[in-house]
VOPAGU-2260 file (C-alpha; in pm, 1 decimal, decimal comma):
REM VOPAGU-2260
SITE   aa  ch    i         X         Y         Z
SITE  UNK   A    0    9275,4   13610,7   10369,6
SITE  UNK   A    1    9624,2   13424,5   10367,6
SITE  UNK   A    2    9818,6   13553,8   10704,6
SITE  UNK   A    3   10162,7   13758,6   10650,4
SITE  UNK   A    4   10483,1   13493,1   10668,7
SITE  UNK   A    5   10583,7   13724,8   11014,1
SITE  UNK   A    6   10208,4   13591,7   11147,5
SITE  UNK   A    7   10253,3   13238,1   11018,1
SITE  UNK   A    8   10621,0   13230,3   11163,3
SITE  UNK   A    9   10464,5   13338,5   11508,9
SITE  UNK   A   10   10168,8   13053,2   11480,6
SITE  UNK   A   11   10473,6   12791,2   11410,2
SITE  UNK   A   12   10645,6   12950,0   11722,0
SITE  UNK   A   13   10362,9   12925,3   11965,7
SITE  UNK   A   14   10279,8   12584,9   11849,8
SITE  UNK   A   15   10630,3   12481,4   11899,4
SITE  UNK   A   16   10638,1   12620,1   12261,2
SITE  UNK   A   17   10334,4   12432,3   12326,2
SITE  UNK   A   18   10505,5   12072,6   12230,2
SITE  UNK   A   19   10837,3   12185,9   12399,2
SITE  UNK   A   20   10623,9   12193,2   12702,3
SITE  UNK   A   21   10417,9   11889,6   12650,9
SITE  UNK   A   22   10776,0   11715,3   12651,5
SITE  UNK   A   23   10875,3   11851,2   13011,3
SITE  UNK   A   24   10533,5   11742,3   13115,0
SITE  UNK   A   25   10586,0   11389,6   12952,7
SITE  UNK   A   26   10963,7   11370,7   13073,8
SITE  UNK   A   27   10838,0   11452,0   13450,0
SITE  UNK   A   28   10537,8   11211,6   13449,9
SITE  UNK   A   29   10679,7   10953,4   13213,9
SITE  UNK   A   30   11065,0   10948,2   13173,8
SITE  UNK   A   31   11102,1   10712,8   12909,7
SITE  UNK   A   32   10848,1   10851,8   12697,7
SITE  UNK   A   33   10992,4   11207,4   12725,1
SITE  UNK   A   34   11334,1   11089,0   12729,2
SITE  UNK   A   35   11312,8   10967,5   12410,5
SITE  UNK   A   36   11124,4   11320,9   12292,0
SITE  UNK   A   37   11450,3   11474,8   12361,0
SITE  UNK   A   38   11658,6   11307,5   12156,3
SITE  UNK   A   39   11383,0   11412,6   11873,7
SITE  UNK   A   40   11285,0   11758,2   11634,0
SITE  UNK   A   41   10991,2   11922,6   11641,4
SITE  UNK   A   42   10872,7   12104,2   11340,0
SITE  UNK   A   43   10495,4   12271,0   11350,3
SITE  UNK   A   44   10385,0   12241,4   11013,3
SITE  UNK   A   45   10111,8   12430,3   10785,8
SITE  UNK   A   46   10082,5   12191,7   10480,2
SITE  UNK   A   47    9801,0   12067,6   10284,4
SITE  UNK   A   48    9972,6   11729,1   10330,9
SITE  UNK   A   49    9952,1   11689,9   10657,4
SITE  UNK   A   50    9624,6   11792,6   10882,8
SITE  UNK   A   51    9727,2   11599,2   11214,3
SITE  UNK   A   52   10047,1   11478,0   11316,6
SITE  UNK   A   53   10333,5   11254,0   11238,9
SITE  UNK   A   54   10661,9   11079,2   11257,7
SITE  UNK   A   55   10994,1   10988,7   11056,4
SITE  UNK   A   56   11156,0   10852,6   11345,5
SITE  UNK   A   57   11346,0   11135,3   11387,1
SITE  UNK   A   58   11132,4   11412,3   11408,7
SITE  UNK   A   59   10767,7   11549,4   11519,5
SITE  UNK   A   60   10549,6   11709,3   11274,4
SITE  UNK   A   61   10260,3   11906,1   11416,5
SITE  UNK   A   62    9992,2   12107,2   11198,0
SITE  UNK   A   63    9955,5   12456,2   11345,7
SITE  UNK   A   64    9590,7   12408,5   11363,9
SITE  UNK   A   65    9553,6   12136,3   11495,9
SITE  UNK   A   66    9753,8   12164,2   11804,3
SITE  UNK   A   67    9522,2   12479,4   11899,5
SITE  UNK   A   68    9233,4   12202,2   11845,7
SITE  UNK   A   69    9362,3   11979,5   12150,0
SITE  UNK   A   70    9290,4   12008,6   12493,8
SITE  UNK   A   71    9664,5   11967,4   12733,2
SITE  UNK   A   72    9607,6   11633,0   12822,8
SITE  UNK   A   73    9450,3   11550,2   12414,4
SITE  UNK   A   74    9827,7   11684,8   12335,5
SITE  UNK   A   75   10015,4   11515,0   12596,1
SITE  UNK   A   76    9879,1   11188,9   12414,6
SITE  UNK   A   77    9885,4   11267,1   12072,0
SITE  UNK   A   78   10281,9   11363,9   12139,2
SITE  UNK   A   79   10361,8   11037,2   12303,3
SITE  UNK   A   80   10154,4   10819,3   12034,0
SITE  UNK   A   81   10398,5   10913,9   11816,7
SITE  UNK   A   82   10685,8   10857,7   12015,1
SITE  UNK   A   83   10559,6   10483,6   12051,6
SITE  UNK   A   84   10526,7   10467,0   11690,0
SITE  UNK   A   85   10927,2   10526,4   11674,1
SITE  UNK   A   86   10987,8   10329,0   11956,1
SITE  UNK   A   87   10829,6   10043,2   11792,4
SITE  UNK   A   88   10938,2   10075,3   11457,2
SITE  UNK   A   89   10623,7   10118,6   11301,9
SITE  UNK   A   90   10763,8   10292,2   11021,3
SITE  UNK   A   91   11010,6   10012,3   10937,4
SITE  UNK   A   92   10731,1    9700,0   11007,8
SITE  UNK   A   93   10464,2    9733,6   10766,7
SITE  UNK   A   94   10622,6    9551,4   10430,6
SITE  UNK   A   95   10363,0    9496,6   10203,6
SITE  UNK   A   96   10054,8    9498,6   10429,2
SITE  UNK   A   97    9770,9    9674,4   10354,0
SITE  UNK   A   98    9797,7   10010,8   10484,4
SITE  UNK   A   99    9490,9   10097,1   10627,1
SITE  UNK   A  100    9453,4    9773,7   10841,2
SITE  UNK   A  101    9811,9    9799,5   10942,4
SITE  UNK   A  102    9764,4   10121,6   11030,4
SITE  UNK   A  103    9451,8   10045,8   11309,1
SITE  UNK   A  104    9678,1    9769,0   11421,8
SITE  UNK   A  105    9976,5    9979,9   11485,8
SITE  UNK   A  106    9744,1   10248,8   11621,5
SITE  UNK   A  107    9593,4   10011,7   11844,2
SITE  UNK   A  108    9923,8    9901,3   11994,5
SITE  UNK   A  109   10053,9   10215,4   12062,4
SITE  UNK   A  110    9729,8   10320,8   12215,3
SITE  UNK   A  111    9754,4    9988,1   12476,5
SITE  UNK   A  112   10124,7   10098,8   12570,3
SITE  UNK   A  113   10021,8   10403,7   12618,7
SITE  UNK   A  114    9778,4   10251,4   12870,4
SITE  UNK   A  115   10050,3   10106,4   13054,6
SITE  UNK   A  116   10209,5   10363,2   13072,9
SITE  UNK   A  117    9959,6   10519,2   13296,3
SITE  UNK   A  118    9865,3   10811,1   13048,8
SITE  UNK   A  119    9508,8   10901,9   12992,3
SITE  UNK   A  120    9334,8   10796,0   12662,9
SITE  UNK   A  121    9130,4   10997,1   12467,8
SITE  UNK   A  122    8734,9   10922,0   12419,6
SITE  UNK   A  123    8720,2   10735,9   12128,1
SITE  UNK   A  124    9103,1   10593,9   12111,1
SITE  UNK   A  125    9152,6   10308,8   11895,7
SITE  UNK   A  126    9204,1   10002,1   12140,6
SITE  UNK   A  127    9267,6    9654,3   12073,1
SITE  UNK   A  128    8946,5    9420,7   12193,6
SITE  UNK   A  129    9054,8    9250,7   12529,5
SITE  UNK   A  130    9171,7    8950,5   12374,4
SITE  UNK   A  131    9416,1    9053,6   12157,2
SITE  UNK   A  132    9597,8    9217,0   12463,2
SITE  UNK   A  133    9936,5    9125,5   12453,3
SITE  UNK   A  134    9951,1    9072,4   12065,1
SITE  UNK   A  135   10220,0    9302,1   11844,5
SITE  UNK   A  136   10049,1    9495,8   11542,2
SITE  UNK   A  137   10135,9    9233,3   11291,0
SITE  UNK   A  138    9940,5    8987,1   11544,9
SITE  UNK   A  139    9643,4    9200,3   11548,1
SITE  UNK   A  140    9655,7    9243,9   11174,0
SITE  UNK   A  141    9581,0    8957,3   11144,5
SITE  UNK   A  142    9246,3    8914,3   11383,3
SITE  UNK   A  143    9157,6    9262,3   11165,6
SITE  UNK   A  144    9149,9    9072,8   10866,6
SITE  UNK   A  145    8953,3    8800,2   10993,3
SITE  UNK   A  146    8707,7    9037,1   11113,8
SITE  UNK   A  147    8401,6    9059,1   10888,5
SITE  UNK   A  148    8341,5    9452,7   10959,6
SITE  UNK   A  149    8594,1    9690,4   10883,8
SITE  UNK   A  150    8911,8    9707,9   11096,8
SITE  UNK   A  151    8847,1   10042,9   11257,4
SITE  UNK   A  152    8469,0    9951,8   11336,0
SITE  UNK   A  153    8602,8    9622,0   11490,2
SITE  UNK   A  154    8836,1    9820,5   11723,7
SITE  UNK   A  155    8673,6    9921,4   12068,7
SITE  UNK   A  156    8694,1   10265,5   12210,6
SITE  UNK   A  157    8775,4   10419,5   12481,3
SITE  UNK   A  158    8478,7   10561,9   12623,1
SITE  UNK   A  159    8208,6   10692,2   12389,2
SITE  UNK   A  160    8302,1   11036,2   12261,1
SITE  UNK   A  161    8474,8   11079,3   11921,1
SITE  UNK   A  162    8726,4   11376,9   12023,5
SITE  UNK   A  163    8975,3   11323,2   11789,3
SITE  UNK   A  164    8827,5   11213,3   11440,4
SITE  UNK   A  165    8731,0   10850,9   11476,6
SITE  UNK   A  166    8997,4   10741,6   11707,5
SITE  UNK   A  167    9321,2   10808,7   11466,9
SITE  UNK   A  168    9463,3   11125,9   11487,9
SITE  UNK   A  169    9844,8   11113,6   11315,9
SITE  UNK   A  170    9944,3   11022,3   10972,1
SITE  UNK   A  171   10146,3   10714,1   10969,6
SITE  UNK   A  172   10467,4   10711,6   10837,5
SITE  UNK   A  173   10646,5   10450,6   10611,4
SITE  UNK   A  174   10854,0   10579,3   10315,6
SITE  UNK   A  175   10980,2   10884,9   10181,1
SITE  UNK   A  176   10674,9   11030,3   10080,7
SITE  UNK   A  177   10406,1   11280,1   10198,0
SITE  UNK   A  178   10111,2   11177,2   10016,4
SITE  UNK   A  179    9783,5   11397,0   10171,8
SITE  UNK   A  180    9574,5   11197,2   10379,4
SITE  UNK   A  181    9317,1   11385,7   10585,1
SITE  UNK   A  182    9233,5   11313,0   10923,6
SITE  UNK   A  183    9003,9   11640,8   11052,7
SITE  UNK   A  184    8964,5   11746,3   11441,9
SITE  UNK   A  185    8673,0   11740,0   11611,7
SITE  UNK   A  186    8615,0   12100,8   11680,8
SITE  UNK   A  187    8448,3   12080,5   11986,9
SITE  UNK   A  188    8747,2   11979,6   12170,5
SITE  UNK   A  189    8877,5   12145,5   12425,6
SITE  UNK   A  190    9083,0   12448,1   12353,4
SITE  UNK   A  191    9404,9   12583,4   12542,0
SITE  UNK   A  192    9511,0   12861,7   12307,2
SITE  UNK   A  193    9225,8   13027,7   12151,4
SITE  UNK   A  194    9491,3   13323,4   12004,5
SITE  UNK   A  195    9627,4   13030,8   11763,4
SITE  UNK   A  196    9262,5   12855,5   11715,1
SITE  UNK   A  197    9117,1   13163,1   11609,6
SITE  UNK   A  198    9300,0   13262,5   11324,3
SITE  UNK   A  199    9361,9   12896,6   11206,1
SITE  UNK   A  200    9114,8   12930,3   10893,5
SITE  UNK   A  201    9329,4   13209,2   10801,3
SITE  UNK   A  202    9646,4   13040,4   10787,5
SITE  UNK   A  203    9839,5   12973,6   10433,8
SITE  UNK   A  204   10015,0   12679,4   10318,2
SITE  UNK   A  205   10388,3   12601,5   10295,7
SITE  UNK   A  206   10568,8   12308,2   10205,4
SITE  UNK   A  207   10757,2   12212,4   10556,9
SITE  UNK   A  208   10635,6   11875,9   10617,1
SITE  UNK   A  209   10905,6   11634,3   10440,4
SITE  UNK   A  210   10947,3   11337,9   10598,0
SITE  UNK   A  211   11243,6   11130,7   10533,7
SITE  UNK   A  212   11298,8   10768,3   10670,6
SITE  UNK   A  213   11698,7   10668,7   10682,8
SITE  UNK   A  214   11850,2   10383,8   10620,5
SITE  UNK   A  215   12022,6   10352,2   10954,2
SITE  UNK   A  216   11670,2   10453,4   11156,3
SITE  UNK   A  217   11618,3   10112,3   11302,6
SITE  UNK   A  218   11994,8   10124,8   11445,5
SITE  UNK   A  219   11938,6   10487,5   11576,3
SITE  UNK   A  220   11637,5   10402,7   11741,0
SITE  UNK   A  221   11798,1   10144,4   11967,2
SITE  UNK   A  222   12090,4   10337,5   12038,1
SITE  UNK   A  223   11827,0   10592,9   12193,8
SITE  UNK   A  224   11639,9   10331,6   12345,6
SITE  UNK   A  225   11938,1   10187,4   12529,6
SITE  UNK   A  226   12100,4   10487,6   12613,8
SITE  UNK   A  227   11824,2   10586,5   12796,6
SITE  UNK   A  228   11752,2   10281,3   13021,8
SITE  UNK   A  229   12100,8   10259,8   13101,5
SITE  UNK   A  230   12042,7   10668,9   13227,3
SITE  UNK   A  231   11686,3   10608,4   13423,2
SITE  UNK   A  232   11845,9   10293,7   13581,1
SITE  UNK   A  233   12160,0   10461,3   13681,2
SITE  UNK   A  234   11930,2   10776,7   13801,5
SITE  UNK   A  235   11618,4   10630,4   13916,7
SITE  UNK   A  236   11614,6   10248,1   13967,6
SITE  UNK   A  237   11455,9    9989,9   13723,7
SITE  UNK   A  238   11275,3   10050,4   13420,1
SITE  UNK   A  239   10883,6    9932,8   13459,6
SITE  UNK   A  240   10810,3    9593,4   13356,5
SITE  UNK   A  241   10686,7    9662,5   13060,5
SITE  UNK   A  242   10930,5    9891,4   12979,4
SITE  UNK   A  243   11165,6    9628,9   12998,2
SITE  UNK   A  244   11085,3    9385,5   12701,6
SITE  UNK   A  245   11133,5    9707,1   12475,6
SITE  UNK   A  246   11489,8    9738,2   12607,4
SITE  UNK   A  247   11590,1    9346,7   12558,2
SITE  UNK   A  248   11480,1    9369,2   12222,3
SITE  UNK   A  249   11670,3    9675,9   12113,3
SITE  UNK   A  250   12001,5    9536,4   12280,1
SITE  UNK   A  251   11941,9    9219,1   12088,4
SITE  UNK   A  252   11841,7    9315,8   11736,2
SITE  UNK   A  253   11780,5    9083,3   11503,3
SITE  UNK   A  254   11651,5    9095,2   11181,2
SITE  UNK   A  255   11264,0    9027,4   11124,2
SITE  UNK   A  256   11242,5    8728,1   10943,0
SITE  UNK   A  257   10951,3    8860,3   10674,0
SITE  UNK   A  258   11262,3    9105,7   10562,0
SITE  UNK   A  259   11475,8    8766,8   10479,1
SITE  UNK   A  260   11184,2    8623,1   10310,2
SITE  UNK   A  261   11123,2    8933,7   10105,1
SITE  UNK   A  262   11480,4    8911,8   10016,4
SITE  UNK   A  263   11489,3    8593,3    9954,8
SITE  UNK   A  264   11181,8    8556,2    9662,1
SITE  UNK   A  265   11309,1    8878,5    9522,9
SITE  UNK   A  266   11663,2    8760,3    9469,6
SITE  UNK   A  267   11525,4    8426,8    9299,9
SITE  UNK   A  268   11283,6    8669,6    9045,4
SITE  UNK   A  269   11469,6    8844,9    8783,5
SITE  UNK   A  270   11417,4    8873,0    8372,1
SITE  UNK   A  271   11316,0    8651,4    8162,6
SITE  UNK   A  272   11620,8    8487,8    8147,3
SITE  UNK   A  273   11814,6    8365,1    8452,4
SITE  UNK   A  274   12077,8    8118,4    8584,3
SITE  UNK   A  275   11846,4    7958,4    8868,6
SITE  UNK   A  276   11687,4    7758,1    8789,8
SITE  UNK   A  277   11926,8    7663,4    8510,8
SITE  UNK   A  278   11761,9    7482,6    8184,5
SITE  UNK   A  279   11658,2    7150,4    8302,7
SITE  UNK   A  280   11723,3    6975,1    7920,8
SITE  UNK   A  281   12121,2    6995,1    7993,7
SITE  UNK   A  282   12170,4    6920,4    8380,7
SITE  UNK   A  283   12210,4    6611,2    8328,0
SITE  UNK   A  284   12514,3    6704,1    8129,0
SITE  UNK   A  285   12671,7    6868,9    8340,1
SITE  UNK   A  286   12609,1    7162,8    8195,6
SITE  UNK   A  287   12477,3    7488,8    8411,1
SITE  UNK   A  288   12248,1    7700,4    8148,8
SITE  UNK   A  289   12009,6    7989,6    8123,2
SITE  UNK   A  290   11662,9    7906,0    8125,3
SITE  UNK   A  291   11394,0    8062,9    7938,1
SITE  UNK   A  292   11131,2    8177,8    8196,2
SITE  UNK   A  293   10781,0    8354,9    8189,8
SITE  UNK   A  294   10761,7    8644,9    8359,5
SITE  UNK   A  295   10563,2    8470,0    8619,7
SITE  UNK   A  296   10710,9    8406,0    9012,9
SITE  UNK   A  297   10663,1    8024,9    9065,6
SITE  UNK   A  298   10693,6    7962,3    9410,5
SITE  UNK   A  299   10675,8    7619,4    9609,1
SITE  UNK   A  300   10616,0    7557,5    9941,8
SITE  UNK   A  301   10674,5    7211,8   10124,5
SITE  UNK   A  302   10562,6    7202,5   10540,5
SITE  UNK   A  303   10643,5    6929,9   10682,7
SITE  UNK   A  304   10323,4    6793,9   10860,4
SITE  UNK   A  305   10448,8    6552,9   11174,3
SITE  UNK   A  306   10614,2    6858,2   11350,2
SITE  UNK   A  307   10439,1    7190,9   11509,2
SITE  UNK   A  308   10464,7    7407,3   11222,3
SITE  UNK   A  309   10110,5    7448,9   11177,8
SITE  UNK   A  310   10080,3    7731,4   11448,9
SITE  UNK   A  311   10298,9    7957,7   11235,7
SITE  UNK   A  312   10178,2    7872,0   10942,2
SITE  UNK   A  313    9830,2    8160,6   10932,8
SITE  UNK   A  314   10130,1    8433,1   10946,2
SITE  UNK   A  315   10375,9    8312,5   10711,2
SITE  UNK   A  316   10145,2    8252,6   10438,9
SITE  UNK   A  317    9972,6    8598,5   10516,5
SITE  UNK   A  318   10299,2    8760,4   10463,3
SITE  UNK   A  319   10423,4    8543,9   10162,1
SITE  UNK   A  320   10121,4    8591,8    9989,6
SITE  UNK   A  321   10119,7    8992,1   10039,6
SITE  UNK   A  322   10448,2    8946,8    9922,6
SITE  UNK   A  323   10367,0    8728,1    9635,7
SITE  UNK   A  324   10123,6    9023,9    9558,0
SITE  UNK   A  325   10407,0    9255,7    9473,7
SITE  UNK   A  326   10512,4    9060,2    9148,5
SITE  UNK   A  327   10169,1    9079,7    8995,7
SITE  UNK   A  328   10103,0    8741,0    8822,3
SITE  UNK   A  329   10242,7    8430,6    9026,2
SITE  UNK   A  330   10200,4    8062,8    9128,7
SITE  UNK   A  331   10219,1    7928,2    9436,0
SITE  UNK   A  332   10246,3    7566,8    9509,6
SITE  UNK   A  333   10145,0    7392,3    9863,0
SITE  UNK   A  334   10310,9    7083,7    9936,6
SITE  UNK   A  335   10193,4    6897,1   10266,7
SITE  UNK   A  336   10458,0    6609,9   10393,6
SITE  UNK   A  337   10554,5    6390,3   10662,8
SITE  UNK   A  338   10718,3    6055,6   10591,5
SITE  UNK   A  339   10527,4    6114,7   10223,6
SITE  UNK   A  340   10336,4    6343,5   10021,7
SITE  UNK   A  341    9997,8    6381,0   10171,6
SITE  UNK   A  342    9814,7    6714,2    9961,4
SITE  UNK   A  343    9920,6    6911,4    9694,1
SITE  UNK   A  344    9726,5    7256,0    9644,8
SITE  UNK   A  345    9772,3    7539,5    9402,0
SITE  UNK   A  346    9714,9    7913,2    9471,0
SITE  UNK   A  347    9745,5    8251,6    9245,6
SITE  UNK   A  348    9680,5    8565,2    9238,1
SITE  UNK   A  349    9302,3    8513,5    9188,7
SITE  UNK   A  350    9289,9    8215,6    9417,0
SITE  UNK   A  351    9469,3    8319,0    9721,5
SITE  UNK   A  352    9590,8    8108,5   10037,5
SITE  UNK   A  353    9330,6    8161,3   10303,5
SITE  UNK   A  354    9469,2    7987,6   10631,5
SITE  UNK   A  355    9103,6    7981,3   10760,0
SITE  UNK   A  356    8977,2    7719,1   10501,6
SITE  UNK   A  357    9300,0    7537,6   10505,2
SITE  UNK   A  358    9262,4    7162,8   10638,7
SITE  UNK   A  359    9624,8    6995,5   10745,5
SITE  UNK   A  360    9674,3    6634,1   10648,0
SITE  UNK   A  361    9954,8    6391,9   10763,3
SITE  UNK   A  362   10101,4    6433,6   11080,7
SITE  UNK   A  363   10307,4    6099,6   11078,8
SITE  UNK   A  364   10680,9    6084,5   11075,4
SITE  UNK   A  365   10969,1    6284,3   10890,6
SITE  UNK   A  366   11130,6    6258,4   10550,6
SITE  UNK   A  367   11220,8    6534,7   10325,6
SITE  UNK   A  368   11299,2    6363,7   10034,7
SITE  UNK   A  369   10950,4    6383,2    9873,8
SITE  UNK   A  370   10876,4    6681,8    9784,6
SITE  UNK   A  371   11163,6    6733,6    9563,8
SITE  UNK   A  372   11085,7    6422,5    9389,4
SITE  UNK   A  373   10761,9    6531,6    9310,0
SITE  UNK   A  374   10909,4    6820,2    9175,5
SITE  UNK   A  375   11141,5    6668,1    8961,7
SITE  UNK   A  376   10899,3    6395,7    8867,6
SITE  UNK   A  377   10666,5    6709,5    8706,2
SITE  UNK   A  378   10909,1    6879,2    8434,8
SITE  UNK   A  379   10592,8    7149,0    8403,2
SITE  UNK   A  380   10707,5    7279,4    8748,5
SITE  UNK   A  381   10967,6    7521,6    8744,1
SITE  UNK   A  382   11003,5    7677,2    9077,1
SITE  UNK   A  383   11161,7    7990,2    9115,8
SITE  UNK   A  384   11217,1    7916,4    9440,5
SITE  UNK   A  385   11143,9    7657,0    9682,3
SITE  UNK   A  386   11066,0    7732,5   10075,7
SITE  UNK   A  387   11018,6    7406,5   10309,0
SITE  UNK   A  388   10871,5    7453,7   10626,3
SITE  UNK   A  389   10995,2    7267,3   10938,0
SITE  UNK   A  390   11094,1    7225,5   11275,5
SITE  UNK   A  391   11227,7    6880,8   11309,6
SITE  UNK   A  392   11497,2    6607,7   11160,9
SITE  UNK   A  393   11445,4    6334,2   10869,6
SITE  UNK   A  394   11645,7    6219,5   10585,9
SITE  UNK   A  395   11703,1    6508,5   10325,9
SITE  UNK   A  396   11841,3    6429,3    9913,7
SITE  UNK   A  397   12211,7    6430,5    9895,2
SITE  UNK   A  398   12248,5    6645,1    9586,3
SITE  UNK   A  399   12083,3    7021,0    9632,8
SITE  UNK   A  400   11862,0    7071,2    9348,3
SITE  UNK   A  401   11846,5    7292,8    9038,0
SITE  UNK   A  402   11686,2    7572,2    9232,0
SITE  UNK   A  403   11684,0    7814,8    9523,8
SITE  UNK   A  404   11578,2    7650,5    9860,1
SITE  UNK   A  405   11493,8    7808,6   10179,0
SITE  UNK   A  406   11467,6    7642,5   10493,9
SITE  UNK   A  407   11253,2    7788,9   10763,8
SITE  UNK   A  408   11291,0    7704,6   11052,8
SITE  UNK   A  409   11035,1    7704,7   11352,3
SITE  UNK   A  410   11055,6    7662,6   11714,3
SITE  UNK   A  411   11412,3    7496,4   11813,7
SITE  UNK   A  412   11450,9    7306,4   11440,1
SITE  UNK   A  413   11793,4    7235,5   11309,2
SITE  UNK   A  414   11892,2    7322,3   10929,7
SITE  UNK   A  415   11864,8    6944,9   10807,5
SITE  UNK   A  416   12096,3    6983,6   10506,2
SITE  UNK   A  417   12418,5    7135,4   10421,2
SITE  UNK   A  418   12280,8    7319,8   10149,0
SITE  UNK   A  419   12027,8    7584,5   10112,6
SITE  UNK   A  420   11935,5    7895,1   10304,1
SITE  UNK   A  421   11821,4    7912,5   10650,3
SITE  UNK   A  422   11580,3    8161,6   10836,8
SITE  UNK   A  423   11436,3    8087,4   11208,4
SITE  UNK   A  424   11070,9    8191,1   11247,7
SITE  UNK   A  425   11001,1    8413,1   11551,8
SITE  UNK   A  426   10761,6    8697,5   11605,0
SITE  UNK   A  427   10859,6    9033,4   11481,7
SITE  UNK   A  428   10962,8    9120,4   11861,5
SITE  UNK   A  429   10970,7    8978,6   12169,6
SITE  UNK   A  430   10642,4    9016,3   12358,2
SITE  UNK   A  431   10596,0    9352,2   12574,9
């Protein structure tokens, strides 16, 4: 039988003593960490949607019954996992990746951080292999997808128990949803209040777990971050080592350069109809018209071969073909270059890129210029948009052409024309 709201109200009430405490705990062992649960909301939850915990960035959500499932030191974790999460902008870094994958990775670097921070990890914790240490979660993605067994069973755990359900024990946050997604205790873990655990089964359901992620989250996040170094320097010295990388990237934001992509290809995808690229038949005129498009995203991608852009290039075309993804049916066009066209390959939706298999030719000197000749020379090709890969200097055409060009930019490369779009390539964050 369904508890009385006056017993439910007094399981919420325990269970938010119990994290109020795990946060002095966390503040006195690990400032940061609990610093940054004080400038947060906690809200025990009872909800069919929710079974574990989770985060919005701005608040805690803990089920009632599964806090009196957790030993102290099982909650002590499980409460700064999630603070991680926020700090590292989990919510606000997955895009279009696949969302159980992404979520192993971003459990897995949590789970590391929380290693360096000194607190102990739960038998069976989701941790990264050993070399992958170091790597963001978009980095370790992207050895998860490689991987020929699943991405959880390629993870390695710490120790051998399975305490808190396979090693993920939160429900990840990225949108304004609450979609139910199970992730059941163990029930043999150790138990603090047994008051709480033993009338769990009884417990009704409410609708209190509502999750909202804000538009200015990202900019409230560093503003927490910072304010908070600046107040354990000024009270207790330096911030640990690696601590500090965390800090230098919140006081120099800058925006992730798969967000400019995204924006970019979505801005050059419209109706059926458009203005770019204009109809081809009446340039020459002079005159700027509509084309008539299929609802098909043409994209065309030219990497210029001599410089060392091929390093980046496993990430970029994961992203822009999860990306591509989004729009359904598409075309993507691979244009290798140095000094002259070297390979032209053709991908879709049911021939994907796969960096792996890909074999780079060229590697002589620089010109631009190719690439958009080919283009024009092939009247069939009607780019939507047209992103050229590079991180060095050659001759580039005079006159833009009929369609949207991005140039990205990797390592210390200079926009080579006056026209066109630029985004730098860099990692989603400086390392930690």
């Amino acid at each position: 039988m369904a508890l009385s709201e006056k017993e439910l109200a007094k399981l919420k009430k325990a269970t938010y003593a119990l994290m109020c405490q795990d946060r002095q705990r966390l503040l006195v062992r690990f400032p940061f960490t609990g610093g940054i649960l004080m400038r947060m909301e906690f809200v025990p939850v009872r909800d069919r949607r929710l079974r574990t915990a989770a985060t919005d960035g701005d608040r805690v959500f803990m089920d009632i019954a599964f806090c009196a499932k957790l030993s102290a030191d099982e909650r002590l974790f499980v409460m700064a996992h999630e603070v991680w999460h926020c700090v590292l902008m989990h919510m606000l870094r997955r895009q279009t990746r696949e969302l159980f994958a992404f979520n192993v990775a971003a459990d897995m670097e949590v789970n590391r951080m929380l290693k360096k921070e000194g607190l102990r990890t739960p038998p069976g914790c989701l941790m990264p292999k050993d070399e992958w240490d170091g790597l963001s979660a978009e980095e370790i993605y992207e050895c998860l997808r490689t991987e020929p067994q699943s991405p959880q069973a390629s993870a390695q755990g710490e120790g051998d128990g399975d305490n808190l359900g396979g090693g993920q024990f939160d429900k990840h946050v990225y949108g304004n949803d609450a979609d139910s997604g199970d992730a059941s205790p163990n029930s043999n873990a150790a138990h603090e209040d047994d008051s709480i655990r033993d009338q769990w089964g009884k417990v009704g359901f409410d609708r209190d777990y509502e999750p909202v992620i804000t538009k200015d989250l990202a900019d409230k996040i560093r503003e927490r971050i910072v304010s908070l170094a600046q107040q354990i320097e000024r009270t207790r010295g330096s911030l640990p080592a690696h601590l500090q990388g965390v800090v230098r990237a919140a006081l120099r934001p800058q925006i992730r350069w798969q967000e400019v992509l995204a924006q970019f290809v979505t801005s050059c995808y419209g109706g059926s109809r458009r203005w770019l690229p204009p109809n081809r038949r009446h340039v020459s005129q002079g005159l700027y018209l509509q084309s008539s498009r299929k609802e098909r995203l043409q994209a065309a991608v030219a990497i210029d071969t001599s410089g060392s852009t091929t390093a980046d290039l496993p990430q970029f075309f994961s992203e822009l073909n999860s990306l591509l993804n989004t729009f359904g049916d598409y075309e993507l066009m691979v244009i290798q270059c140095d000094c002259k066209i070297q390979n032209v390959e053709r991908y879709d939706a049911y021939n994907p890129f796969h960096s792996p298999e890909w074999e780079v030719y060229g590697q002589g000197g620089t010109d631009f210029r190719p690439p958009f000749v080919y283009v024009a020379e092939h009247p069939e090709i009607e780019p939507s948009c047209f992103i050229y890969i590079t991180d060095g200097f050659g001759p580039v055409p005079y006159n833009p052409p009929p369609y949207p060009v991005l140039w990205l930019l990797t390592g210390d490369g200079e926009k080579p024309a006056p026209w066109g779009w630029e985004l730098r390539f860099r990692n989603p964050r400086p390392s930690i």
